[in-house]
CHARMM-style PDB file with segment names, atoms N, HN, CA, C and O in Angstrom:
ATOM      1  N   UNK     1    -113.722  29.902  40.181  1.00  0.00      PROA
ATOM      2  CA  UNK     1    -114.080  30.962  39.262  1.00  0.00      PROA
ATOM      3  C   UNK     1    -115.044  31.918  39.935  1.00  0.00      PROA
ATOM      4  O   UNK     1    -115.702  31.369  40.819  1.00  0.00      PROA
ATOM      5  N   UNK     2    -115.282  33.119  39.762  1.00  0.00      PROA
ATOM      6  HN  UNK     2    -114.748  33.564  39.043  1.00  0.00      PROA
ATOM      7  CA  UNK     2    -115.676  33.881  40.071  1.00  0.00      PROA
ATOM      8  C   UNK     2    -116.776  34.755  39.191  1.00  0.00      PROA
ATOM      9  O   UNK     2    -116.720  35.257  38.069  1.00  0.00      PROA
ATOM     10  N   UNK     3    -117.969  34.699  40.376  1.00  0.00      PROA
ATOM     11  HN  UNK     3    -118.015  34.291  41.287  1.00  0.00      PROA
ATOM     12  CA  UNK     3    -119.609  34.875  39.844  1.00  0.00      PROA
ATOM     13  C   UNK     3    -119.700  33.728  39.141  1.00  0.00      PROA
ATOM     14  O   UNK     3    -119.806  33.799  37.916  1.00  0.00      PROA
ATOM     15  N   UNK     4    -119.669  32.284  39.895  1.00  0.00      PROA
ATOM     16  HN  UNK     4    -119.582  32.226  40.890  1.00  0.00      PROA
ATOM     17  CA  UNK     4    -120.268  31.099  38.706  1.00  0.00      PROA
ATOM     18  C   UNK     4    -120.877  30.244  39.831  1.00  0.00      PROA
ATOM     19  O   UNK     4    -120.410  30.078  40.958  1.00  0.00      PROA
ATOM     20  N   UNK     5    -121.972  29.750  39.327  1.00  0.00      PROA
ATOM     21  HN  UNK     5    -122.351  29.885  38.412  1.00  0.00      PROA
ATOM     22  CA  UNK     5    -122.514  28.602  40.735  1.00  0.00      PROA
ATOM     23  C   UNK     5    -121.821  27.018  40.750  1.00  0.00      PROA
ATOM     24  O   UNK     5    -120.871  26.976  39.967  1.00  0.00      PROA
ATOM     25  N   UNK     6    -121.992  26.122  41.231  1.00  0.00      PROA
ATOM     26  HN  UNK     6    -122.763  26.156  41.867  1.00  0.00      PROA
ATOM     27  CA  UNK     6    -122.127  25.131  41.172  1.00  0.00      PROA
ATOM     28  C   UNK     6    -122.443  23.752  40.042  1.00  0.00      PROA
ATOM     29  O   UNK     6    -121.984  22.624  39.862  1.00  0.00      PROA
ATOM     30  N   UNK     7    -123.470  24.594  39.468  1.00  0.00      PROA
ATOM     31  HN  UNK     7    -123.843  25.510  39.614  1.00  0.00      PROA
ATOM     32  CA  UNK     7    -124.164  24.268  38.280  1.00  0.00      PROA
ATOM     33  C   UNK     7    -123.319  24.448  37.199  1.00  0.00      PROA
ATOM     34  O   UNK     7    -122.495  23.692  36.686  1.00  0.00      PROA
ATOM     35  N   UNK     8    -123.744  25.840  36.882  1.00  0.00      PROA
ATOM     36  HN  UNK     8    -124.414  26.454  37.299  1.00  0.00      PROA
ATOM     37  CA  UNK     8    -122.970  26.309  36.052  1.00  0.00      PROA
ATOM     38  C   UNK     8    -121.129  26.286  35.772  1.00  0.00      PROA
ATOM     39  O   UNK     8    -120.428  26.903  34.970  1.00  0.00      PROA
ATOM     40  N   UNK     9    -120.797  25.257  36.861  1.00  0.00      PROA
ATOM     41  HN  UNK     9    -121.366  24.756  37.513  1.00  0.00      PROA
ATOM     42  CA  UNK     9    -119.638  24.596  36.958  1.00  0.00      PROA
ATOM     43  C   UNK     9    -119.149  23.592  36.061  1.00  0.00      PROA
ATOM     44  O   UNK     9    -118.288  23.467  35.190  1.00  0.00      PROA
ATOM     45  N   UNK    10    -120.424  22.648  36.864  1.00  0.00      PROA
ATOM     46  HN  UNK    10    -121.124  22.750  37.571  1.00  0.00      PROA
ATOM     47  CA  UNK    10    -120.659  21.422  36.181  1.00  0.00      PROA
ATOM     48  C   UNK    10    -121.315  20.919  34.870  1.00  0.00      PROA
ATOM     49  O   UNK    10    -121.227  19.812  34.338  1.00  0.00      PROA
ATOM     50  N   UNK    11    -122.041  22.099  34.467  1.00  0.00      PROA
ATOM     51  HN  UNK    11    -122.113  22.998  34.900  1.00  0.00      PROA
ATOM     52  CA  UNK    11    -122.177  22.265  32.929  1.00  0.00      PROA
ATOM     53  C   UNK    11    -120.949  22.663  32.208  1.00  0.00      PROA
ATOM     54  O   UNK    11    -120.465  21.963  31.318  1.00  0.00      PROA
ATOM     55  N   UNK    12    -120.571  23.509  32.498  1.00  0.00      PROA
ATOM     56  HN  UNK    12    -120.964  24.078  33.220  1.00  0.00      PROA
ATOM     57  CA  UNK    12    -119.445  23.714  32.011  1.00  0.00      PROA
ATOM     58  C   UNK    12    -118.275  22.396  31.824  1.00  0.00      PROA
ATOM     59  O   UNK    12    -117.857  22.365  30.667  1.00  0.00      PROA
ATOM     60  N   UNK    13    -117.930  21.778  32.338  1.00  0.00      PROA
ATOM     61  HN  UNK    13    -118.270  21.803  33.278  1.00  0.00      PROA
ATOM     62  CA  UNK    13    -117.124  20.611  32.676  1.00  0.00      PROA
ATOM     63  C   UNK    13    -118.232  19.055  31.845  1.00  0.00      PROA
ATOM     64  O   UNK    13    -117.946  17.922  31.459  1.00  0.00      PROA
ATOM     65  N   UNK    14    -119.022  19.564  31.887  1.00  0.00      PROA
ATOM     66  HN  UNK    14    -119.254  20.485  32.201  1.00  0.00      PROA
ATOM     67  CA  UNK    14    -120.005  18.379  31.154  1.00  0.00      PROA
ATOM     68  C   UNK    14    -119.755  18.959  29.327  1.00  0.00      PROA
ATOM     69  O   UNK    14    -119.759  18.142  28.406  1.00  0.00      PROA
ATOM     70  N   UNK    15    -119.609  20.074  29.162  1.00  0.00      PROA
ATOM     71  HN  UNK    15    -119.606  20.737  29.910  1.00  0.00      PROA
ATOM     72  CA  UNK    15    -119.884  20.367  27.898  1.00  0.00      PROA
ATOM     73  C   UNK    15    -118.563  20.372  27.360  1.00  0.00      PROA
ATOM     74  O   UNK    15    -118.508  20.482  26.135  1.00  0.00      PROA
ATOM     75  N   UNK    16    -117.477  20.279  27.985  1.00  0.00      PROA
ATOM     76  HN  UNK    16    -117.522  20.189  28.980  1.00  0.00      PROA
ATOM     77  CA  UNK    16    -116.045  19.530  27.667  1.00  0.00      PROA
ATOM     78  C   UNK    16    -115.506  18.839  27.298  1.00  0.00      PROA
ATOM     79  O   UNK    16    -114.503  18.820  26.583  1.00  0.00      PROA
ATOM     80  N   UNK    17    -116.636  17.511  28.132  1.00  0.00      PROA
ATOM     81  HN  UNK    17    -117.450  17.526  28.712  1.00  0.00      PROA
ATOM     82  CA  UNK    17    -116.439  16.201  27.865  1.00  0.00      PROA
ATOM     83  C   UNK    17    -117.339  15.574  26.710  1.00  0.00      PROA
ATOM     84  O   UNK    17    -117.231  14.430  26.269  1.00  0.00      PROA
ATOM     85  N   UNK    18    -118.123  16.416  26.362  1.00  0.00      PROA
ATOM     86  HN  UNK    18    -118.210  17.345  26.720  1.00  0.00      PROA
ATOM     87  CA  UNK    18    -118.822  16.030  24.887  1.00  0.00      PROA
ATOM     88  C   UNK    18    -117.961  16.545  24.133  1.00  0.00      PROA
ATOM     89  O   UNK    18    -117.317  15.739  23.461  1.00  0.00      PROA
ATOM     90  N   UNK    19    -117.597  18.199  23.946  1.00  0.00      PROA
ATOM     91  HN  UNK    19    -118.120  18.854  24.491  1.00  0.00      PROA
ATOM     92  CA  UNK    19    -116.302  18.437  23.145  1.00  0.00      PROA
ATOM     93  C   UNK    19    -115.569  17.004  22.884  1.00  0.00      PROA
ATOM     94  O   UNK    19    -115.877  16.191  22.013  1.00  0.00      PROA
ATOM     95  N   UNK    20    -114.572  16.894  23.805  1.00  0.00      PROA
ATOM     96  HN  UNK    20    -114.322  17.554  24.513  1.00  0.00      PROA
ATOM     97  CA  UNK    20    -113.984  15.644  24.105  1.00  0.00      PROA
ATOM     98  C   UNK    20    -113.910  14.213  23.209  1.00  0.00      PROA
ATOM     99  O   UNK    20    -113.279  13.572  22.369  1.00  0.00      PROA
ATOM    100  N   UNK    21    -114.924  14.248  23.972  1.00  0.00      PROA
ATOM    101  HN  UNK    21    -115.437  14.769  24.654  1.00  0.00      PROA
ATOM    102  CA  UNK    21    -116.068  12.669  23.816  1.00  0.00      PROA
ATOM    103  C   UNK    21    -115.895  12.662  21.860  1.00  0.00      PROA
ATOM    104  O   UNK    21    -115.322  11.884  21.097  1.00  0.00      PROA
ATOM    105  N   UNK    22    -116.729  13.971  21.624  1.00  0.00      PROA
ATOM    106  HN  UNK    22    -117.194  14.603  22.243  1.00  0.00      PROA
ATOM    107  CA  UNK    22    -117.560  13.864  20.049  1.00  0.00      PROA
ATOM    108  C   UNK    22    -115.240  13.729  19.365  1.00  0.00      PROA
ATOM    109  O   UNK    22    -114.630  12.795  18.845  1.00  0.00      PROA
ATOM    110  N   UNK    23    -114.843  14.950  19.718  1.00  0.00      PROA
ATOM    111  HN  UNK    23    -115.339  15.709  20.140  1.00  0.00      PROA
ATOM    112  CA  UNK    23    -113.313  14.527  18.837  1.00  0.00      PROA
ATOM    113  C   UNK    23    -113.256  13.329  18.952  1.00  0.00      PROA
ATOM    114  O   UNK    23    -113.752  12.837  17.938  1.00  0.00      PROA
ATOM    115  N   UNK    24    -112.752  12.186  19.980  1.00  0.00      PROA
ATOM    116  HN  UNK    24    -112.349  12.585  20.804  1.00  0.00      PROA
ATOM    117  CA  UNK    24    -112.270  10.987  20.257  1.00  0.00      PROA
ATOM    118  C   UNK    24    -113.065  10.247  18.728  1.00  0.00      PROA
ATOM    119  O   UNK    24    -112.447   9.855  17.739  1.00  0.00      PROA
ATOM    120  N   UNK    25    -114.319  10.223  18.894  1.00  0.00      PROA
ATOM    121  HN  UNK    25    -114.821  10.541  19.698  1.00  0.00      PROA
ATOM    122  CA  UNK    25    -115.442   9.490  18.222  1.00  0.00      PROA
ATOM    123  C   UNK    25    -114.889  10.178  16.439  1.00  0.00      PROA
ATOM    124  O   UNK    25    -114.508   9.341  15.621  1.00  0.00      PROA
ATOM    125  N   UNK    26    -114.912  11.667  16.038  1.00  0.00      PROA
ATOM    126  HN  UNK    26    -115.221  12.347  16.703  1.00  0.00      PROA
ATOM    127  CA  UNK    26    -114.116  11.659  15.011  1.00  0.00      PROA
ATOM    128  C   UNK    26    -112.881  11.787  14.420  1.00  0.00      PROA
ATOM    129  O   UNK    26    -112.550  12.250  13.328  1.00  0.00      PROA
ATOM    130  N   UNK    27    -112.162  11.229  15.457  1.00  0.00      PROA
ATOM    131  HN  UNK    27    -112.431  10.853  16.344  1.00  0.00      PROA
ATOM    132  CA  UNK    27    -110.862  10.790  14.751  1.00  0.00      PROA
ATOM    133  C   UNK    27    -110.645   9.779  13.991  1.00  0.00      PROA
ATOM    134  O   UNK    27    -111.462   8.952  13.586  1.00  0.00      PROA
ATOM    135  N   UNK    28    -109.081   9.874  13.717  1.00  0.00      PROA
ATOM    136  HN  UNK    28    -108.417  10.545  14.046  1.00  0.00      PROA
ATOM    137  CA  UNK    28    -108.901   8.468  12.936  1.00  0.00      PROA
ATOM    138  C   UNK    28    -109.489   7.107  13.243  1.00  0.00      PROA
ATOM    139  O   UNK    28    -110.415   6.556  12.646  1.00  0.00      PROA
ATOM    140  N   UNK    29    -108.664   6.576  14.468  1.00  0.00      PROA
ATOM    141  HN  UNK    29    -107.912   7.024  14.953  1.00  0.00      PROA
ATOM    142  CA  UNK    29    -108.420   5.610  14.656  1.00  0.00      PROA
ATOM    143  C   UNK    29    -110.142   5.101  15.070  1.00  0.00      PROA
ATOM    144  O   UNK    29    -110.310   3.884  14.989  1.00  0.00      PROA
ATOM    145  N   UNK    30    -111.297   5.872  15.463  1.00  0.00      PROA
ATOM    146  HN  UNK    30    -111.161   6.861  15.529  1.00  0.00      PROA
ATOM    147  CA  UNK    30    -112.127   5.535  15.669  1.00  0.00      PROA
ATOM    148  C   UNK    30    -113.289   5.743  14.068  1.00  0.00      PROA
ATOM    149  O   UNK    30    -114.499   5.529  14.143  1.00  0.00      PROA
ATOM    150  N   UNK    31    -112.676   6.127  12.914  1.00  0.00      PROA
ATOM    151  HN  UNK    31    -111.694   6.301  12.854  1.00  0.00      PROA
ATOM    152  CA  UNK    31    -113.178   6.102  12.445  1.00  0.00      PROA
ATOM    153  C   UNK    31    -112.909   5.268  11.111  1.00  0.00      PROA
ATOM    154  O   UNK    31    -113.763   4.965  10.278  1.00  0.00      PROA
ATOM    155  N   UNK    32    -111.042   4.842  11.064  1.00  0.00      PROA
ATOM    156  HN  UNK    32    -110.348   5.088  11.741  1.00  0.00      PROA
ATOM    157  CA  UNK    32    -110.689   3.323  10.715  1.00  0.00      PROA
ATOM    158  C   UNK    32    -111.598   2.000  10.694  1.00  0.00      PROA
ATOM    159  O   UNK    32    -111.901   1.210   9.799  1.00  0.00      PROA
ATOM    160  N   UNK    33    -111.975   2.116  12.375  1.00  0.00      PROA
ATOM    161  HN  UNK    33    -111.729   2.758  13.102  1.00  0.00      PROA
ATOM    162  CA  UNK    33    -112.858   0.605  12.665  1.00  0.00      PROA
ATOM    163  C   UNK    33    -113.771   0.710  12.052  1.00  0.00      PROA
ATOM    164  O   UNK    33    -114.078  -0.280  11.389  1.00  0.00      PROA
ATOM    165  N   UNK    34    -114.697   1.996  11.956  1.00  0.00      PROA
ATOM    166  HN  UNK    34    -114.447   2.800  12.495  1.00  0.00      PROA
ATOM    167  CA  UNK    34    -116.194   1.772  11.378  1.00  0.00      PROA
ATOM    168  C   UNK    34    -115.559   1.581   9.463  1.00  0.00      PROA
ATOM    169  O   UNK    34    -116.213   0.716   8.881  1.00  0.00      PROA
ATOM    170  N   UNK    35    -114.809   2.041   8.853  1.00  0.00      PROA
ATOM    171  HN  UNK    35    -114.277   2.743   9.326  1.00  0.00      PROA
ATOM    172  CA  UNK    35    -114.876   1.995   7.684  1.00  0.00      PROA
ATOM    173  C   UNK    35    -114.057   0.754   7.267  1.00  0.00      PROA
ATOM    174  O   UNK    35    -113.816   0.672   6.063  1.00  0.00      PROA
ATOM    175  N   UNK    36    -113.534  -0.345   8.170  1.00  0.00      PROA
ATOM    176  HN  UNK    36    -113.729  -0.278   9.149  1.00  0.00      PROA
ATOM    177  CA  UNK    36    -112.984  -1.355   7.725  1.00  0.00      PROA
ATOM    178  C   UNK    36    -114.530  -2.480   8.202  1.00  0.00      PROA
ATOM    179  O   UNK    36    -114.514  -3.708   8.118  1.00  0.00      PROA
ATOM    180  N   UNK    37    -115.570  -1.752   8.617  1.00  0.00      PROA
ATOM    181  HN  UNK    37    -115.582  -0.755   8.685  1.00  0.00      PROA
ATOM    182  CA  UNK    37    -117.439  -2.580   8.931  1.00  0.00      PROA
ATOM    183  C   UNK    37    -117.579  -3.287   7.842  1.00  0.00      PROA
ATOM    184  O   UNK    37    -117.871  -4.479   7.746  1.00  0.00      PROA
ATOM    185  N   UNK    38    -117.267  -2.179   6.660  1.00  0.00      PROA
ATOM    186  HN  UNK    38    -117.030  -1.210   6.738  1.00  0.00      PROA
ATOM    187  CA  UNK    38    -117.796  -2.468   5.218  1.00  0.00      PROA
ATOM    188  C   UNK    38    -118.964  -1.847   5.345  1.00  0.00      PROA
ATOM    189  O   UNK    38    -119.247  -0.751   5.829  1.00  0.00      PROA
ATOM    190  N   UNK    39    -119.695  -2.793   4.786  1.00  0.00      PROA
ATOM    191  HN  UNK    39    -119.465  -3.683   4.393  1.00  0.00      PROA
ATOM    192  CA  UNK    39    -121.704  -2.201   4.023  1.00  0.00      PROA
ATOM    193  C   UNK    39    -122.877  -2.986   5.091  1.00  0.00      PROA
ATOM    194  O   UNK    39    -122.888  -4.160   5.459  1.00  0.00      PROA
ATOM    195  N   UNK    40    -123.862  -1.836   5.434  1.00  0.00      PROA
ATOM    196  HN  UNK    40    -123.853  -0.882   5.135  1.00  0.00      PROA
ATOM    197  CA  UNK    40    -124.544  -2.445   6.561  1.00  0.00      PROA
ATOM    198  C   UNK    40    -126.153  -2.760   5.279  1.00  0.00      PROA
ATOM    199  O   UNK    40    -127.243  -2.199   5.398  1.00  0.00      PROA
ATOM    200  N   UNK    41    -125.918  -3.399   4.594  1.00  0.00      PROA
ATOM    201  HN  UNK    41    -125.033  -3.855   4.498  1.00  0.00      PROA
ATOM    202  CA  UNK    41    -127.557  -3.429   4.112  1.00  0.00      PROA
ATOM    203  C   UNK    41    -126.962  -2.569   2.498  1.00  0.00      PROA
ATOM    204  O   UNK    41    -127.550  -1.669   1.899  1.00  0.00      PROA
ATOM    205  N   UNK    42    -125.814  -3.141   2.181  1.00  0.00      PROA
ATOM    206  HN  UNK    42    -125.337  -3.872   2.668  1.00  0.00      PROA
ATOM    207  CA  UNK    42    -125.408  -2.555   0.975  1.00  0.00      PROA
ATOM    208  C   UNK    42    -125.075  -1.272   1.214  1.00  0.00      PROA
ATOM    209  O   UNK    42    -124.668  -0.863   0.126  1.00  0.00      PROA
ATOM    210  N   UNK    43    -125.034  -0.723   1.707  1.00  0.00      PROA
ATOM    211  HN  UNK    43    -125.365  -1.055   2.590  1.00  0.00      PROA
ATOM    212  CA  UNK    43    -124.770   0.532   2.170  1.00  0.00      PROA
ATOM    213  C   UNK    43    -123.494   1.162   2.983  1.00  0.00      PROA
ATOM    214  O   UNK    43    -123.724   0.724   4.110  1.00  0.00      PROA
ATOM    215  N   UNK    44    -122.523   1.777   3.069  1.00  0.00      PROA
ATOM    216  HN  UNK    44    -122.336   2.133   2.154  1.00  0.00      PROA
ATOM    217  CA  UNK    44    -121.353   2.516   3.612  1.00  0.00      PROA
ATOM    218  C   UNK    44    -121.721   3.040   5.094  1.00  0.00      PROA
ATOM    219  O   UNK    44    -122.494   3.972   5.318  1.00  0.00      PROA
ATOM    220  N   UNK    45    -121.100   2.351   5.980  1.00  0.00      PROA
ATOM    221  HN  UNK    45    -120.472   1.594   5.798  1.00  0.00      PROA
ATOM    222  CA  UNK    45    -121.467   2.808   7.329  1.00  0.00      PROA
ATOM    223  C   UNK    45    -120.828   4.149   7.784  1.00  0.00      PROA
ATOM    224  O   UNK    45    -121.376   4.930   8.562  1.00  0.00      PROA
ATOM    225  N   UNK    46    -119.372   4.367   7.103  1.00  0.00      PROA
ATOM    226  HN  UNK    46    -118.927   3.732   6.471  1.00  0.00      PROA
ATOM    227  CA  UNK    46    -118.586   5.732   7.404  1.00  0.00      PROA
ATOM    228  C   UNK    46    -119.894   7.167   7.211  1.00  0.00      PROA
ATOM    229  O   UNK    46    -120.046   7.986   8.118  1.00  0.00      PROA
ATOM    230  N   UNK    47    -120.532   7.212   6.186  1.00  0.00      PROA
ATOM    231  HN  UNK    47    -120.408   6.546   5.450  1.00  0.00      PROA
ATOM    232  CA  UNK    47    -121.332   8.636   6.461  1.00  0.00      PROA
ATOM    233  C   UNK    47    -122.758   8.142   7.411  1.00  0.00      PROA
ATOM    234  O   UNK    47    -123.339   9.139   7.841  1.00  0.00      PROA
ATOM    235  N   UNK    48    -123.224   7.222   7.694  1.00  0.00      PROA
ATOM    236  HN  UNK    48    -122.752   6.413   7.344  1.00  0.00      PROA
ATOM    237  CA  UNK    48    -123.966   7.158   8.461  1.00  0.00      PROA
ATOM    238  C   UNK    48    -123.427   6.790   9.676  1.00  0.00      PROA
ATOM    239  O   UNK    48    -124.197   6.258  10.476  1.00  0.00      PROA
ATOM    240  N   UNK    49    -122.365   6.941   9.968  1.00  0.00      PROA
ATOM    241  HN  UNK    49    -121.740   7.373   9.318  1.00  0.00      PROA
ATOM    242  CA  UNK    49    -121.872   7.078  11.318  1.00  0.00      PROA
ATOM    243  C   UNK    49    -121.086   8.598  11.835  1.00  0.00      PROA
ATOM    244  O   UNK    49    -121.146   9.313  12.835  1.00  0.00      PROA
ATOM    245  N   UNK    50    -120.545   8.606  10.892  1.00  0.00      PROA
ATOM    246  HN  UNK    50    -120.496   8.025  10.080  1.00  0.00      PROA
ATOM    247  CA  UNK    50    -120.336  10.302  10.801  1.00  0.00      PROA
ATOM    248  C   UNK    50    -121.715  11.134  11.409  1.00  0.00      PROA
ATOM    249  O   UNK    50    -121.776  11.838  12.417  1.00  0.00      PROA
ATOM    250  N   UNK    51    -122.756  10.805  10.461  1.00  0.00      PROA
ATOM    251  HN  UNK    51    -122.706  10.233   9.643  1.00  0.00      PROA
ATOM    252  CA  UNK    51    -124.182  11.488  10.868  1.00  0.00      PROA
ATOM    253  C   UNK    51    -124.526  11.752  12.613  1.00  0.00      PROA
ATOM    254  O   UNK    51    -124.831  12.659  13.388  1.00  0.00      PROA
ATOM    255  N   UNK    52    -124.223  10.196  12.589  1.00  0.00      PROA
ATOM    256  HN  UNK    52    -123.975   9.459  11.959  1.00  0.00      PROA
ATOM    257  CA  UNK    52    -124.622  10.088  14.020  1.00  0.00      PROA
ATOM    258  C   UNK    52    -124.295  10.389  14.771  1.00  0.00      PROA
ATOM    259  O   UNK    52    -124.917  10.897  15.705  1.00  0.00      PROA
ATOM    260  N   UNK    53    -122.372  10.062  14.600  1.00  0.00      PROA
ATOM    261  HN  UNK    53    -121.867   9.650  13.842  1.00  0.00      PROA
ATOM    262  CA  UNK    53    -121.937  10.847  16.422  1.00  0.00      PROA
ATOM    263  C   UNK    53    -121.962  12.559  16.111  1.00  0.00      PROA
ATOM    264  O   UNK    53    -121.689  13.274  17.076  1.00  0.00      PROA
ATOM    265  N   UNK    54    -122.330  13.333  14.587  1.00  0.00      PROA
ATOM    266  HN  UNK    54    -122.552  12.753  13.803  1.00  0.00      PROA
ATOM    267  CA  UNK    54    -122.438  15.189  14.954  1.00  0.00      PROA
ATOM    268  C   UNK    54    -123.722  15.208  15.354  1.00  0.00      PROA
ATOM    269  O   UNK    54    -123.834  16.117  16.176  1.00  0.00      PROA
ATOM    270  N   UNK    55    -125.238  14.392  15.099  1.00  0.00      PROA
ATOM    271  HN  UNK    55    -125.146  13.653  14.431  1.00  0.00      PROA
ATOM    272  CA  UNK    55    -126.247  14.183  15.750  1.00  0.00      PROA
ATOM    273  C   UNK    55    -126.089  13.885  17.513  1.00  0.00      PROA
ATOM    274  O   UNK    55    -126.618  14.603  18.361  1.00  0.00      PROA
ATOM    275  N   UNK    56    -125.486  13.019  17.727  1.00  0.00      PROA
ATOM    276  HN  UNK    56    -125.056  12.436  17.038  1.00  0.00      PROA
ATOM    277  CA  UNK    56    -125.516  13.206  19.257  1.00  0.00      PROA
ATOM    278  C   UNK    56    -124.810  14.108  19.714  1.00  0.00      PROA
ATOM    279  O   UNK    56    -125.138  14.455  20.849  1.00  0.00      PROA
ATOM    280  N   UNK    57    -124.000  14.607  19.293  1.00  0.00      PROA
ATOM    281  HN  UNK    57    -123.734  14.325  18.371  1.00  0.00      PROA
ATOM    282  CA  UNK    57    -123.371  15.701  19.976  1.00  0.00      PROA
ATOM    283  C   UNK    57    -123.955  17.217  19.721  1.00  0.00      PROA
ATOM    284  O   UNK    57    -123.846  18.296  20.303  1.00  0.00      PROA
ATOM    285  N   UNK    58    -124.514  16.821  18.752  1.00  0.00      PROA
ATOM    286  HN  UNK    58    -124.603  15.944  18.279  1.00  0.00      PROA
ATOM    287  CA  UNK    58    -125.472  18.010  18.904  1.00  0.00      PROA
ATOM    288  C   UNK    58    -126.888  18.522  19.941  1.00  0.00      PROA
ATOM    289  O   UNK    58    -127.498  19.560  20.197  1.00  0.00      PROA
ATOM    290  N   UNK    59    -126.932  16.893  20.355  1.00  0.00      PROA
ATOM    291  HN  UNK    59    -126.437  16.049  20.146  1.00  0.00      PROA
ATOM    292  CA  UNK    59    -128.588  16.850  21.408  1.00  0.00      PROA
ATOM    293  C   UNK    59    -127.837  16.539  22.442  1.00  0.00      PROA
ATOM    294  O   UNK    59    -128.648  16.604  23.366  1.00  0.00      PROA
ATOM    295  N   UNK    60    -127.026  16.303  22.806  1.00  0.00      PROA
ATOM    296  HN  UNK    60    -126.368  16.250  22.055  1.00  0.00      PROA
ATOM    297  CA  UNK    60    -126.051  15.972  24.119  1.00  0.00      PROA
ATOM    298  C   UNK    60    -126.183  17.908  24.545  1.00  0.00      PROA
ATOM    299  O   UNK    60    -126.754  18.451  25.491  1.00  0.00      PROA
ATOM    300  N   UNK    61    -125.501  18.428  23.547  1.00  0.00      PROA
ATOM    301  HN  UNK    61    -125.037  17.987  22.779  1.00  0.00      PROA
ATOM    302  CA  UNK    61    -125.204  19.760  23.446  1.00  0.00      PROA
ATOM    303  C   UNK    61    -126.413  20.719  24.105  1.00  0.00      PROA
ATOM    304  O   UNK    61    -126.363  21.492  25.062  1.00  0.00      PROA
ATOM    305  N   UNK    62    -127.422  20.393  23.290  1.00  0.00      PROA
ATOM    306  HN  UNK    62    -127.463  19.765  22.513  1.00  0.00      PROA
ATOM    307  CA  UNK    62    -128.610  20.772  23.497  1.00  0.00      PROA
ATOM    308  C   UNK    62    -129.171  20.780  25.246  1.00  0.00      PROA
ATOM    309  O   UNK    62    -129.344  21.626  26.124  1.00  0.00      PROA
ATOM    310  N   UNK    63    -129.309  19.312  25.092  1.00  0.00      PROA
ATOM    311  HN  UNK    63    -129.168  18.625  24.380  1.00  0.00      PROA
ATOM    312  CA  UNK    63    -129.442  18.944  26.502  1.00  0.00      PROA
ATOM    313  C   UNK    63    -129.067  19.925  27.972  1.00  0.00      PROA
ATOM    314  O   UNK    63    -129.583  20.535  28.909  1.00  0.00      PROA
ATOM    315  N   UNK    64    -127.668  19.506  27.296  1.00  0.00      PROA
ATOM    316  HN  UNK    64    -127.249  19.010  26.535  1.00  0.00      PROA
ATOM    317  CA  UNK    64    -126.949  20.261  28.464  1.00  0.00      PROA
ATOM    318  C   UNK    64    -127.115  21.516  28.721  1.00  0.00      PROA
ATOM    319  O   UNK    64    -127.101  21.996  29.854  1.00  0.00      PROA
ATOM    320  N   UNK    65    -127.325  22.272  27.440  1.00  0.00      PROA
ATOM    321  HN  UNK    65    -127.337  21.882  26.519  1.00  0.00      PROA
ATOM    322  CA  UNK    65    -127.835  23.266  27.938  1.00  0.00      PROA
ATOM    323  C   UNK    65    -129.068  24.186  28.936  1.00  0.00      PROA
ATOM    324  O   UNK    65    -129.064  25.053  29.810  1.00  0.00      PROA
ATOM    325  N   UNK    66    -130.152  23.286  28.092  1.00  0.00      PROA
ATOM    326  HN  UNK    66    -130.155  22.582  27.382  1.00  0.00      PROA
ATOM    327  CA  UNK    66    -131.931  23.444  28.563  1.00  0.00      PROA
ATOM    328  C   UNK    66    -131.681  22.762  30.091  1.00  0.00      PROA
ATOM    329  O   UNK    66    -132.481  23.041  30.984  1.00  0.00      PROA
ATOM    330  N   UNK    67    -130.830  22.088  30.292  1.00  0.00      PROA
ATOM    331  HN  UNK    67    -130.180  21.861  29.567  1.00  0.00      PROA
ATOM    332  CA  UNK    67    -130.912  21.203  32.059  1.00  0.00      PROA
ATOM    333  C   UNK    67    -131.313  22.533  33.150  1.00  0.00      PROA
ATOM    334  O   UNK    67    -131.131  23.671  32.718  1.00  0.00      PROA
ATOM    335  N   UNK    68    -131.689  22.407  34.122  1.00  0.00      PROA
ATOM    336  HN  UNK    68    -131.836  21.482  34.473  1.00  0.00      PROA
ATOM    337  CA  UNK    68    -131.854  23.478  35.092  1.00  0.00      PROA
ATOM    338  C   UNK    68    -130.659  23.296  35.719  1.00  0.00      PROA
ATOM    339  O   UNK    68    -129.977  22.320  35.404  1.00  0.00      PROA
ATOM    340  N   UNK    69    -130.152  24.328  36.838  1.00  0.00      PROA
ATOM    341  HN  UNK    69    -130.706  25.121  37.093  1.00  0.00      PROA
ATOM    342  CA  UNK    69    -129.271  24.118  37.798  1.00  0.00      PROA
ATOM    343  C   UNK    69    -129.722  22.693  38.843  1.00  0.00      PROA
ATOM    344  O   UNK    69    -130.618  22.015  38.340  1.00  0.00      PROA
ATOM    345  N   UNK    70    -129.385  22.369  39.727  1.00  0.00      PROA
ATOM    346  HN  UNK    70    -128.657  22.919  40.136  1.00  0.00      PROA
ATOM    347  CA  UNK    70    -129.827  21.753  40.707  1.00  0.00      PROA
ATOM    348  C   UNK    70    -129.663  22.390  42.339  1.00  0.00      PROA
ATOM    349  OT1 UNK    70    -130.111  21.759  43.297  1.00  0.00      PROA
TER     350      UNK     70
END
């Protein structure tokens, strides 16, 4: 690509694989297993897992961004 460094390569290609990563995590079939868990403490694990993987993919996100080049 042209006018892009190294870095800015590999961020790019890192912020893909969270794209990626976070779909895999809300799809079906990965989100079948957590809701056949049942109740963690009386409680429904499907929205507190939901929470979590748009929470990490949101600070993954983050991350990747604020990183410096190297």
């Amino acid at each position: 690509m042209r006018g892009t460094t190294l870095g800015g390569e590999r961020r790019r290609r890192l912020q893909a694989a969270i794209f990626v990563l976070t779909l895999v995590l809300l799809n079906a079939p990965a989100l079948v297993v957590v809701d056949r868990a049942g109740l963690a403490a009386g409680l429904p694990l499907t929205p507190a897992y939901l929470f979590l993987v748009w929470l990490a993919a949101i600070a993954a996100c983050a991350l990747n961004t604020r990183r410096s080049d190297p």
